[in-house]
C-alpha positions as a printed NumPy array, in Angstrom:
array([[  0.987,   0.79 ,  -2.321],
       [ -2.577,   0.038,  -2.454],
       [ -4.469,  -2.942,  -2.116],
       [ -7.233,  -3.951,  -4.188],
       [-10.283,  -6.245,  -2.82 ],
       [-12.735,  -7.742,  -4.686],
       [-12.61 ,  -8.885,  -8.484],
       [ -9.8  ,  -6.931, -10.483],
       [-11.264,  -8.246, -13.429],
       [-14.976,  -6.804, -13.011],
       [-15.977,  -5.256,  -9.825],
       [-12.512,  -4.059,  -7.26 ],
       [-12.098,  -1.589,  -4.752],
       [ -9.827,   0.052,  -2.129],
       [ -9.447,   2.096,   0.946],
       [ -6.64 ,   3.792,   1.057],
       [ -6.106,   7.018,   3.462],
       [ -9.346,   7.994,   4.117],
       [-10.559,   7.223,   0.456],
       [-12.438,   4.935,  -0.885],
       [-11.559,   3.846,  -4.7  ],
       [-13.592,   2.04 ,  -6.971],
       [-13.407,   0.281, -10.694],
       [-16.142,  -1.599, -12.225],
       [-16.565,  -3.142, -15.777],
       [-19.484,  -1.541, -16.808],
       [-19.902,  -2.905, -20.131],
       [-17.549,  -5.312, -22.018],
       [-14.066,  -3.34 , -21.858],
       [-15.328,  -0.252, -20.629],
       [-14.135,   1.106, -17.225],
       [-15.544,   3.441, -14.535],
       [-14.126,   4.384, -11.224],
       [-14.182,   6.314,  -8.896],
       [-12.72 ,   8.121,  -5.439],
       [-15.435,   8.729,  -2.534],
       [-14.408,  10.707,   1.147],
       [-15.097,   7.822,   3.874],
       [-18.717,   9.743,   4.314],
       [-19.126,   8.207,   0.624],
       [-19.444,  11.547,  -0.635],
       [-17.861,  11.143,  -4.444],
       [-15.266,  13.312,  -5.171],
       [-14.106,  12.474,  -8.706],
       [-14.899,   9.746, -11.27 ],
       [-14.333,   8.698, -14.552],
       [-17.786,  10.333, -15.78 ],
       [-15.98 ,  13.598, -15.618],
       [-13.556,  12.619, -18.08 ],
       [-13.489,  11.77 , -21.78 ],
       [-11.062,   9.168, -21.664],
       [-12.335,   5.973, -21.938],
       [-10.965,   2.859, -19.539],
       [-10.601,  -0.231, -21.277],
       [ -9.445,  -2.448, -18.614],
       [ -9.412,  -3.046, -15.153],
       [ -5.572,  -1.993, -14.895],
       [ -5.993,   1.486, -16.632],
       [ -8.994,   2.377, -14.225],
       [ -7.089,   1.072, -11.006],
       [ -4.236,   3.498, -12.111],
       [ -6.763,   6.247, -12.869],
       [ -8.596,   5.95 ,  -9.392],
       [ -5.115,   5.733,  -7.544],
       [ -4.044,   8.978,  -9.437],
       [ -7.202,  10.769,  -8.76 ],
       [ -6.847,   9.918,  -4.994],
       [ -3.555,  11.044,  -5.003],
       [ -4.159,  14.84 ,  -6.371],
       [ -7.488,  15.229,  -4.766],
       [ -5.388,  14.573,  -1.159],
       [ -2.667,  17.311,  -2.794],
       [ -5.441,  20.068,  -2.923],
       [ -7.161,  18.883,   0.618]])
């Protein structure tokens, strides 16, 4: 499981095996996040997608995901 710090409902992040994971309300009920390597190099984030995150929940579970496959092709 991972554990969340900060504000889940604006501005939240995680480490989590080497990763850092990020969501942030960047406008009113629109999402980014984002997975960094612990050298804060970004790896993937929500610009490189079309979806669009309308709560904090959805980008949480989008970070976690992200973090999960990018450690399956490392």
């Amino acid at each position: 499981m991972i554990e969340w710090d900060g504000d889940l409902n604006d501005d939240c992040r995680a480490e989590w095996k080497g990763l850092y994971l990020q969501a942030e309300e960047m406008e009113r009920n629109i999402w980014w996040w984002a997975v960094s390597k612990s050298d804060h190099e970004q790896v993937v984030s929500s610009n490189e997608s079309d979806q669009v995150y309308t709560n904090g929940r959805a980008a949480r579970v989008a970070a976690e995901e992200a973090a999960k496959a990018y450690l399956k092709e490392v």
